[in-house]
C-alpha positions as CSV (number, residue, x, y, z in Angstrom):
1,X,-148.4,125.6,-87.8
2,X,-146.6,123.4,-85.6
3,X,-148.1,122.1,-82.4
4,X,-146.4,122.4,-79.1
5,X,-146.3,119.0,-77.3
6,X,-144.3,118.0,-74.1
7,X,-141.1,116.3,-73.7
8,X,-140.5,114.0,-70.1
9,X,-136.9,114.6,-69.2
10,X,-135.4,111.8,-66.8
11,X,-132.2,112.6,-64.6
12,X,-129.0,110.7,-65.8
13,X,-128.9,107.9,-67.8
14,X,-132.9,108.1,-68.1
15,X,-132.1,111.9,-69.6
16,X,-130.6,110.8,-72.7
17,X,-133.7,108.8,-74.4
18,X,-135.1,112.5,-75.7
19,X,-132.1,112.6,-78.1
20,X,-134.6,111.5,-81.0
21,X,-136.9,113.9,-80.3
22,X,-134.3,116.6,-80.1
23,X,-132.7,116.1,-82.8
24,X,-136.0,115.9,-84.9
25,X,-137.4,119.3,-83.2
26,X,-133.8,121.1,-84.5
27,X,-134.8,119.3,-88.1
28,X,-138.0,121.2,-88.0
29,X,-140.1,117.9,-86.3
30,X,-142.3,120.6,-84.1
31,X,-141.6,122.1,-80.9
32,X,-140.7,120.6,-77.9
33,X,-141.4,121.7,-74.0
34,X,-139.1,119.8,-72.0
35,X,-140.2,119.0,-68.4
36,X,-139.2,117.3,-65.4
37,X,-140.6,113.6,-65.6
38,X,-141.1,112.8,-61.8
39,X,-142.4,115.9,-60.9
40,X,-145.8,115.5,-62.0
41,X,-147.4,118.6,-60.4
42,X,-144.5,120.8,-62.1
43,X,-145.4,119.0,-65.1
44,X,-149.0,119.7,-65.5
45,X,-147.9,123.4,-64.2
46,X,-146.1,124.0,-67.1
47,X,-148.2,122.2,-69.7
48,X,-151.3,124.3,-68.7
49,X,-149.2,127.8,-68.4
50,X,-146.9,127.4,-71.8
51,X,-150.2,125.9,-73.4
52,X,-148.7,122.5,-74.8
53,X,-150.8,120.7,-77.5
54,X,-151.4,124.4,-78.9
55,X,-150.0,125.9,-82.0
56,X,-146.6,127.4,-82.1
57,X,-144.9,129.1,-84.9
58,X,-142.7,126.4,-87.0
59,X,-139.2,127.3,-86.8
60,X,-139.2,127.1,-82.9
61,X,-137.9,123.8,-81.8
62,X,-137.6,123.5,-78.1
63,X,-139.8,125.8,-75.0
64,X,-137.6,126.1,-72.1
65,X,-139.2,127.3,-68.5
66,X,-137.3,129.5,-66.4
67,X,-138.8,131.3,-63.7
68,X,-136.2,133.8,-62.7
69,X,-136.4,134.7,-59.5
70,X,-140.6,135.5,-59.3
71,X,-141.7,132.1,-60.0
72,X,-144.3,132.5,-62.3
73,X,-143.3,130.2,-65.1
74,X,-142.3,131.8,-68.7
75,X,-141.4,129.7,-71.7
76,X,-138.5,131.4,-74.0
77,X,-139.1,130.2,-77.3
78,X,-135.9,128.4,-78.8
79,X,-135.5,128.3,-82.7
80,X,-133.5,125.8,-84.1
81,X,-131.2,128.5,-85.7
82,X,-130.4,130.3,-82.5
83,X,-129.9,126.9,-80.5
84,X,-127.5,125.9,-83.7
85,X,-125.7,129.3,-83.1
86,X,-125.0,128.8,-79.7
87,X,-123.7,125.3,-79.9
88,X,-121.9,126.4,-82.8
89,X,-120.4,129.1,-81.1
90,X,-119.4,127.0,-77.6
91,X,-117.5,124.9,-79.9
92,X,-115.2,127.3,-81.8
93,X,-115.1,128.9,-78.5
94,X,-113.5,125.8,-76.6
95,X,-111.8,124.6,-79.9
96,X,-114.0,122.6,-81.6
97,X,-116.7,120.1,-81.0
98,X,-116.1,116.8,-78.6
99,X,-118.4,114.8,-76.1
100,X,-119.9,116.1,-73.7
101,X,-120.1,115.0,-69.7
102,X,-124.4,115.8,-68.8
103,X,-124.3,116.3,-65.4
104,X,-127.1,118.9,-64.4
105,X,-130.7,118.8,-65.2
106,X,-131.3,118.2,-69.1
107,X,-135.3,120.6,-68.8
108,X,-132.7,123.1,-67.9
109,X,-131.3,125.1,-70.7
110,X,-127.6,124.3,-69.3
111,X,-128.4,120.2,-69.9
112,X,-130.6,120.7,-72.3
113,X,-127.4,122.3,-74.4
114,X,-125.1,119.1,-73.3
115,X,-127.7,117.5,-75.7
116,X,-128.1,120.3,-78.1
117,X,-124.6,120.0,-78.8
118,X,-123.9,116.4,-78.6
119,X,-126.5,116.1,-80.9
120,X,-125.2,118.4,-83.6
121,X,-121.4,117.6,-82.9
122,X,-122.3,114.2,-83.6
123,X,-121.0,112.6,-80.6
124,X,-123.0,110.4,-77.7
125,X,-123.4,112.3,-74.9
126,X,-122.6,110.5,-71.4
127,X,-124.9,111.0,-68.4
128,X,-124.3,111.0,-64.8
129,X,-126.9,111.9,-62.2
130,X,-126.7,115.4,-60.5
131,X,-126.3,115.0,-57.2
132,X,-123.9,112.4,-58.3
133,X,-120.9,111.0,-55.8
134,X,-117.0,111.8,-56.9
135,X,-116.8,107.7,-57.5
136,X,-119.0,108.1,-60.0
137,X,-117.7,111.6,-61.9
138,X,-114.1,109.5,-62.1
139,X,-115.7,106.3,-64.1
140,X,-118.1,109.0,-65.8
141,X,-114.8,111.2,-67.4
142,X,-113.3,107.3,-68.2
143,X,-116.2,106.6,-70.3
144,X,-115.9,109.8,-72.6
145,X,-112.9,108.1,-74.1
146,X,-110.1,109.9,-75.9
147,X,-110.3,113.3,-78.1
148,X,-112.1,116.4,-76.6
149,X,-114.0,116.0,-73.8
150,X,-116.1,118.8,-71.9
151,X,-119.0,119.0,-69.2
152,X,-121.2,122.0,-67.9
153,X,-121.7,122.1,-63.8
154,X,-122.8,124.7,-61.3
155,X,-120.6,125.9,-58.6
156,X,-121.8,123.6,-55.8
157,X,-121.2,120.1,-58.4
158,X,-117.5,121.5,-58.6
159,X,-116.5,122.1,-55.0
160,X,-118.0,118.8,-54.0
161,X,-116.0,117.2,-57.2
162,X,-112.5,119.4,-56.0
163,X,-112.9,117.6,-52.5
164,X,-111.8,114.6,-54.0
165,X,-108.7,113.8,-55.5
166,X,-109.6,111.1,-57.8
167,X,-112.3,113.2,-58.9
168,X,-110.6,116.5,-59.4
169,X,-108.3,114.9,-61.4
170,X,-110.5,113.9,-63.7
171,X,-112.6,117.1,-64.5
172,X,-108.1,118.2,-64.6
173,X,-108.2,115.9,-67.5
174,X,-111.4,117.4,-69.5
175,X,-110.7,120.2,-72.3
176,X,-112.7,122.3,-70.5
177,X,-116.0,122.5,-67.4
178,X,-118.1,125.4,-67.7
179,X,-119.8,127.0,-64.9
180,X,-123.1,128.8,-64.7
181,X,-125.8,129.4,-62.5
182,X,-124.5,131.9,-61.0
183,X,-121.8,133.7,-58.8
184,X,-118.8,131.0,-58.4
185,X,-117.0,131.4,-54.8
186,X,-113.4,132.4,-55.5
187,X,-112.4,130.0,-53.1
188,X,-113.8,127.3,-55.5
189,X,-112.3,129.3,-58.2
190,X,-108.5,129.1,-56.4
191,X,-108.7,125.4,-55.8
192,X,-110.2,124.4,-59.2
193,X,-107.2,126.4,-60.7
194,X,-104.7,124.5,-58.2
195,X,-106.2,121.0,-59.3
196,X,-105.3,122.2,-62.9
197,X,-109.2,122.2,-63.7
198,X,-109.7,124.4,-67.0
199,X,-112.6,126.4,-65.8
200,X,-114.6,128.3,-68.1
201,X,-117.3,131.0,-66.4
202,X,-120.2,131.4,-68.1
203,X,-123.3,134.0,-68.4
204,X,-126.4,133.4,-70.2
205,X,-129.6,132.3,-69.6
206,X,-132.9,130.2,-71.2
207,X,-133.5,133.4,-73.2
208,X,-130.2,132.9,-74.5
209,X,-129.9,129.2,-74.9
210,X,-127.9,129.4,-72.2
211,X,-124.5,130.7,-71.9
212,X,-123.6,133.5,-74.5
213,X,-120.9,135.4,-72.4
214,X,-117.8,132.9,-71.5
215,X,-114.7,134.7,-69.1
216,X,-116.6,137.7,-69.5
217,X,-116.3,137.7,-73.6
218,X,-119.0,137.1,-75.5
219,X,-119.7,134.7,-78.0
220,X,-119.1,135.1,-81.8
221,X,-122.1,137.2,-83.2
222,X,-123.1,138.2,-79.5
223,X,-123.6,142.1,-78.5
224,X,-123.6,142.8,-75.2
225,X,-124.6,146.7,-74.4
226,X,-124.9,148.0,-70.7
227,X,-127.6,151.0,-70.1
228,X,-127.8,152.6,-66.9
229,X,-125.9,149.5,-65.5
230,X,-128.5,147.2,-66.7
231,X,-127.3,144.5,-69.3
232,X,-129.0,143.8,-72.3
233,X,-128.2,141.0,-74.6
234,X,-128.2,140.4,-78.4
235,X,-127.5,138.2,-81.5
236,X,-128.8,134.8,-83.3
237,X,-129.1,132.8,-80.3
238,X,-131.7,135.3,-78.7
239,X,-135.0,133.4,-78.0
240,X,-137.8,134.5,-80.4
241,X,-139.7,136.1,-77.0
242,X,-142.0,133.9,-74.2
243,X,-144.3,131.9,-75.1
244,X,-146.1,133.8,-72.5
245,X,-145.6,137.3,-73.2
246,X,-144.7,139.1,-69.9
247,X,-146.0,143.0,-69.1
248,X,-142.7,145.0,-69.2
249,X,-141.3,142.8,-72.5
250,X,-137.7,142.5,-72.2
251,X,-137.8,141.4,-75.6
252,X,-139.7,144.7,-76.9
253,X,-136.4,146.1,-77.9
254,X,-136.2,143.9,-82.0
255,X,-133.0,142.2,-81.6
256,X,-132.1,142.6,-77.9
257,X,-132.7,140.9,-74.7
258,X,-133.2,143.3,-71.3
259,X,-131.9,141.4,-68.5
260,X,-132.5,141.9,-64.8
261,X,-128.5,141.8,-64.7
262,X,-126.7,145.1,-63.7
263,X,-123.2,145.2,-65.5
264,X,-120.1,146.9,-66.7
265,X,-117.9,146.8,-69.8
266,X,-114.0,147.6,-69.4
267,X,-112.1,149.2,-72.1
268,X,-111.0,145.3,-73.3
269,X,-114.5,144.3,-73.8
270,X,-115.1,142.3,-71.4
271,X,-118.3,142.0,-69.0
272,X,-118.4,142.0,-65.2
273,X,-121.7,140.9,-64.1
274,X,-122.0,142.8,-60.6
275,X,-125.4,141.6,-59.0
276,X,-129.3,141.3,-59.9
277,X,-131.2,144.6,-60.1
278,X,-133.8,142.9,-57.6
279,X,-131.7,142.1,-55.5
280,X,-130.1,145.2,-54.4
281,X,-130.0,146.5,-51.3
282,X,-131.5,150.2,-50.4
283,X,-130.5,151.0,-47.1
284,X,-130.2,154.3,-45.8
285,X,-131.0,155.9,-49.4
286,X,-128.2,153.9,-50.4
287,X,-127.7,150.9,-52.5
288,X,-126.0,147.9,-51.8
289,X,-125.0,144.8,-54.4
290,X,-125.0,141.8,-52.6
291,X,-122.2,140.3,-54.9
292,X,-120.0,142.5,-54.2
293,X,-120.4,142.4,-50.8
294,X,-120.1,138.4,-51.2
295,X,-116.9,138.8,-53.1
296,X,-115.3,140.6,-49.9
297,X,-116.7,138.0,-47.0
298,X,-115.7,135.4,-49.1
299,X,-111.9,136.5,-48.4
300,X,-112.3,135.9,-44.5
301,X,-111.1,132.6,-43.4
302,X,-113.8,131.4,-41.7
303,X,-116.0,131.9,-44.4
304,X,-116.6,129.0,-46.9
305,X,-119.9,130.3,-48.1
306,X,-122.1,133.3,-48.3
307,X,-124.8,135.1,-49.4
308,X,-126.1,138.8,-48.7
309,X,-129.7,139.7,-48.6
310,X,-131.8,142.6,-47.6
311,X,-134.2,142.7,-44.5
312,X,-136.8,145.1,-43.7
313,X,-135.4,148.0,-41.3
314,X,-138.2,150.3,-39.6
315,X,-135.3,153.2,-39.6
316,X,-132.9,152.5,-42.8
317,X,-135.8,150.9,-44.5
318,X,-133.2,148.0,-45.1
319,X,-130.3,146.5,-43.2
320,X,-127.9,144.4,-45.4
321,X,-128.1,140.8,-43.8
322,X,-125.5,138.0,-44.2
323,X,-125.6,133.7,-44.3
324,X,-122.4,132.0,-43.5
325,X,-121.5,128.5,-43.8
326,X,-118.0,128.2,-42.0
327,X,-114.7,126.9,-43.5
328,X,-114.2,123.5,-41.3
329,X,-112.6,123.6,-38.4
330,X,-112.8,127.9,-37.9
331,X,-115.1,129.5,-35.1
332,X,-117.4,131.7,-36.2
333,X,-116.5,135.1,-36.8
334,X,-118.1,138.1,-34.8
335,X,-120.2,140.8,-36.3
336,X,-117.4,143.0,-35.7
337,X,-114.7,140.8,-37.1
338,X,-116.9,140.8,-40.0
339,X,-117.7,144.2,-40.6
340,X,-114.0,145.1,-40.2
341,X,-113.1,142.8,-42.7
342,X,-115.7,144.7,-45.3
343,X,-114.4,147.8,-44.0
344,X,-111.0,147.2,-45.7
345,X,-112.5,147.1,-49.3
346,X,-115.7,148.6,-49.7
347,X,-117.5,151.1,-47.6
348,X,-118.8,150.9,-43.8
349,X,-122.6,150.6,-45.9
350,X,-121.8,147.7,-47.4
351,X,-121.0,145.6,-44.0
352,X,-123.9,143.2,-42.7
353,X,-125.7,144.2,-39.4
354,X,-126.4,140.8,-38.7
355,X,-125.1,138.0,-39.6
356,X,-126.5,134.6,-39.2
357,X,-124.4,130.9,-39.2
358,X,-125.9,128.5,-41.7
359,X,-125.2,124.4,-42.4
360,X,-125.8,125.0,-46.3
361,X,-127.5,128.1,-47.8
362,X,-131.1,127.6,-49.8
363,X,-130.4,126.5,-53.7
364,X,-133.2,126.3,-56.5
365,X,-133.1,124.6,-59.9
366,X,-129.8,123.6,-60.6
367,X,-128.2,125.3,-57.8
368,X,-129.0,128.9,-57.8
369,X,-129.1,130.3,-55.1
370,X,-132.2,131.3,-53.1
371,X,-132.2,134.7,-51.4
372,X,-135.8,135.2,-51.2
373,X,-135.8,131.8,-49.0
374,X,-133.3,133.8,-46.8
375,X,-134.9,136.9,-46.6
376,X,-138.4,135.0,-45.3
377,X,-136.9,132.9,-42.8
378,X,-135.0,136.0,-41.5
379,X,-136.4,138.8,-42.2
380,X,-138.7,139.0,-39.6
């Protein structure tokens, strides 16, 4: 029986110096619980609630935290099969293994897989800081050399990246950048495909070892299978459960993974991912998905980024609440204006009844974003 001992993970540079241990955990070393080394209450958090320097079954290699969206921390339990199998299948995927750009957290499953898969591709992984300026993504993409090259970012690492030139022609001259962590803006979308950026959406989380669906296909070996509109997961990347069993196991299905995602499958195959369950709006016995409703304000102009969000509403029990962060250089729009807009593509009970103008909306982890940080500073 293995022991489960704790892993400091630096940011950039610092990030890469747990390669060794990596790469012994996935050769059946023991288990690994990756944390964030300059967070040192967060550390100690997650040490005492994944219960590191206990035992823990051998074939897991790595612990990964995620919190969802409740913040109690869980631990999904990573085997150095299913990591294999998802690095494995991210390479035939995107053509084959090459060197990969870390650029987001590496205690989050989406850096942590930069690593997985340098490490079993063989190639040394180059590290740039998260919050890092364009300057430095251009001399980053340099230093990855010739052959294929590919990095993992979140939404808000792009459009900051697509801003500048020099660095949007870089991530232009990478095989491919995946994007997770949620919804990506379709504005970001259009002007990543107009700097000839190969952009490759991606849906998956810790329980998954990360991304499993890419473009809305899923891996090789994954099964994705949609029951009243929520999404459930399987195949040989599934985590082998939480190290802290939750009530309500989404793993209790053997071979499956229940998310908290609602879904659809089109005749092709492919998956739409349409909104959180918790995050849905009831209002007026009716429900709202936020996403969707993001999807049509981010078509207005003056709109460079949103999020929906329900408040509490004496009469309709909730009102469906919006957060704008305007293009540059546009007024903001009125209620009206906005409601109108809605009006054209979905119907008159999707559309805000108020609307509030933000600087930048609330982001957690690696760039998530945070309704319930919205919904208590305005749902009053």
């Amino acid at each position: 029986m293995a022991i489960l001992s704790t892993l400091a993970v630096g940011t950039g540079a610092a990030a890469l110096a747990i390669l060794p241990e990596l790469e012994a955990a996935l050769g059946g070393a023991g288990a690994r619980l990756p944390v964030p080394a300059a967070d040192a209450r967060q550390h100690d958090l997650l040490a005492t609630t994944l219960r590191a320097g206990e035992p823990i079954d051998d074939d897991i290699a790595v612990v990964v935290s995620t919190s969802g969206t409740t913040g109690i921390p869980k631990g999904a339990m990573l085997s150095a099969a299913a990591l294999t199998a998802s690095a494995t299948a991210t390479h035939q995927r995107l053509g084959g293994p090459g060197r990969w750009l870390l650029a987001l957290p590496a205690h989050h499953v989406a850096g942590l897989q930069v690593l997985i898969r340098s490490v079993l591709g063989g190639s040394a992984p180059v590290a740039l800081d998260p919050s890092f300026e364009p300057a430095d993504l251009v001399s980053a993409v340099a230093a990855l050399g010739t052959g294929r090259r590919y990095t993992s970012l979140v939404s808000n690492q792009l459009d900051k990246a697509l801003a500048d030139p020099a660095a949007a022609a870089a991530l232009a001259e990478l095989d491919a950048v995946l994007i997770g962590g949620g919804p990506m803006p379709s504005r970001i979308r259009e002007n990543a495909s107009a700097a000839g950026v190969r952009v490759v959406r991606t849906y998956g989380m810790s329980e998954t070892c990360g991304g499993c669906v890419y473009d809305g296909v899923p891996l090789e070996g994954v099964a994705v299978r949609v029951d009243d509109g929520r999404v459930s997961l399987g195949g040989p990347m599934l985590a082998s459960g939480y190290r802290n069993p939750v009530d309500s196991d989404p793993f209790a299905e053997p071979g499956w993974f229940r998310t908290d995602d609602l879904g659809a499958v089109d005749d092709s195959g492919t998956l739409s991912i349409l909104g959180r369950a918790d995050d849905a709006v009831t209002t007026g016995g009716l429900t709202v998905l936020p996403q969707l409703v993001e999807n049509a304000l981010a078509g207005h102009p003056a709109v460079a980024e949103c999020a929906v969000f329900g408040v509490p509403d004496d009469r309709l029990g909730q009102r469906v609440a919006a957060a704008i962060v305007l293009t540059a250089g546009q007024r903001a729009p009125t209620l009206a204006e906005l409601r109108a807009h809605i009006g054209k593509t979905l119907d008159p009970t999707a559309a805000p009844r108020q609307v509030h103008i933000v600087d930048e909306l609330p982001r957690r982890g690696i760039g998530k974003l945070d309704r319930r940080a919205l919904i208590q500073k305005f749902g009053a």
